[in-house]
C-alpha positions, -999 to 999 in steps of 0.1 A, spaced: 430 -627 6 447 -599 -9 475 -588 2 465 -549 7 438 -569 28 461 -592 48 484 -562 58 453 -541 71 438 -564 89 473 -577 106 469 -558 138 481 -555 173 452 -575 187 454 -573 224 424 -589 235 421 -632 226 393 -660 229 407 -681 254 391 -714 247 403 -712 211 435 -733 211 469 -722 189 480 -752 184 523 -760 190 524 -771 154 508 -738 143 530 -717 158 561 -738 149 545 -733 110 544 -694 122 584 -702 135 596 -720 100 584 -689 82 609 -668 97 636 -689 84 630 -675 47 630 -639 52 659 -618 46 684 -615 75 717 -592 78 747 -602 62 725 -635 60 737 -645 98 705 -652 107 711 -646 145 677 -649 153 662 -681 174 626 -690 192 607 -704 218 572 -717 209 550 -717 243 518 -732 239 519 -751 273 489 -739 292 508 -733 325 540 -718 310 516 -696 286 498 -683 321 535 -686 336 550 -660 308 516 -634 308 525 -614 338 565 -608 326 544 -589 292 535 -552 292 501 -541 278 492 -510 261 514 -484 272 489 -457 259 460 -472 271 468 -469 308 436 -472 329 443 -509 316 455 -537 328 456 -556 304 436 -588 288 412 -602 313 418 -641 322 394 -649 293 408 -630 268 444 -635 274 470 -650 243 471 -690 242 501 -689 228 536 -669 227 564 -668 205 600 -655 225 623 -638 196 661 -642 205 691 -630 194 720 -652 198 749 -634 205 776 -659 194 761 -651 159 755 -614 160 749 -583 186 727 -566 160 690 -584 158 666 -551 149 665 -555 112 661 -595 118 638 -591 147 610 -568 130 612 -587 98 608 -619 113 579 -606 135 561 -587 110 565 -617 86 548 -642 118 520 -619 123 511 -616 87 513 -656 85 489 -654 115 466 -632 101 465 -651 70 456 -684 91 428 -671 110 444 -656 142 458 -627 155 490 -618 177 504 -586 191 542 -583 192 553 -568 226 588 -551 237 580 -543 272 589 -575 289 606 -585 322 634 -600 305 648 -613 337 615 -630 348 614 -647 311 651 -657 313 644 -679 345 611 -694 333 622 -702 303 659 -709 314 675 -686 285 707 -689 284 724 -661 292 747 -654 256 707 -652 240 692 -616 239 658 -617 243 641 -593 224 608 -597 214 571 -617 227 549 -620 200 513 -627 220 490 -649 196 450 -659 201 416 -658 181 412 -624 184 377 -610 200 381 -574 194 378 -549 167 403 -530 156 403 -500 132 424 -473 114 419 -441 117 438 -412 90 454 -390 111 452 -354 99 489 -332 105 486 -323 142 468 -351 153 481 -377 183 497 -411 176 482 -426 202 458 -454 201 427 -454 217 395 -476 223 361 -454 216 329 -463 242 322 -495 224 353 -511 226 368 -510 196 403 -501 191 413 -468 171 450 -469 155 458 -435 139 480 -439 109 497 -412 89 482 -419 50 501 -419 18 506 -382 10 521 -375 45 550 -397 40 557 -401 4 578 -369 1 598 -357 -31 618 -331 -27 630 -306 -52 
């Protein structure tokens, strides 16, 4: 695949085929990739959880946020829920500053997923306290992100966005996800 392909169709997919398995040595492949990429001061602060586990995967679903701008939803119905998460943590003996780390390493997992065949969502709006005691995080680990991962059952498109238009996503009558995206010549600026 290119890679102008692999970076449009790596979406926020939000909506999974449940009986298609993510395997715990897929996502530990998805995990080892985020040991190459380029990490502040080369600390690499960052540590993961894999959860594949059927009942800690249903366990860790309700502690996840959905769709902030879609908000007559719920979220993923039972049969289109992730199979698998991957828990991004900062460990603090190494480092208080994971946000360079964090998006690199996520960005770089959900690229690796879309590449392989499946999709993933990374989330921010968690119940970190409710994840701490499933998981039993320790407390000197920040957790910061959930990336949600599944074979992905829904369509999801870009949209250009023209100046005044809204940044928020949407899904159209049929389902399908609209993102709006500002395009090229709205933020490649040169100034004289």
């Amino acid at each position: 695949m290119h890679f102008r392909d692999l970076v449009t169709k790596c979406r926020s997919y939000r909506r999974f085929d449940s009986r298609v398995q993510v395997t715990e040595d897929v996502v530990r492949d998805l995990v080892e990739l985020a040991c190459y990429v380029p990490s502040e001061k080369n600390l690499q602060p960052l540590k993961f959880i894999a959860v594949s586990e059927p009942a800690t995967v249903a366990a860790l679903f309700p502690s996840l946020s959905w769709a902030g701008y879609l908000a007559d939803w719920p979220g993923p119905a039972e049969s289109e829920r992730p199979v698998a998460y991957i828990v991004i943590l900062g460990d603090q003996s190494i480092s208080t500053e994971f946000g360079c780390d964090s998006g690199i390493a996520a960005q770089t997992i959900l690229l690796a997923a879309t590449a392989s065949g499946i999709g993933g969502c990374i989330i921010a709006s968690l119940d970190r306290k409710k994840i701490r005691e499933l998981l039993k995080i320790p407390d000197f680990f920040s957790i910061l992100l959930v990336i949600a991962l599944g074979k992905p059952v829904e369509t999801v498109v870009i949209d250009q966005m023209a100046d005044n238009d809204s940044v928020r996503y949407f899904r159209d009558a049929n389902g399908i996800h609209h993102v709006p995206k500002r395009m090229l010549d709205d933020v490649l600026l040169k100034f004289h």
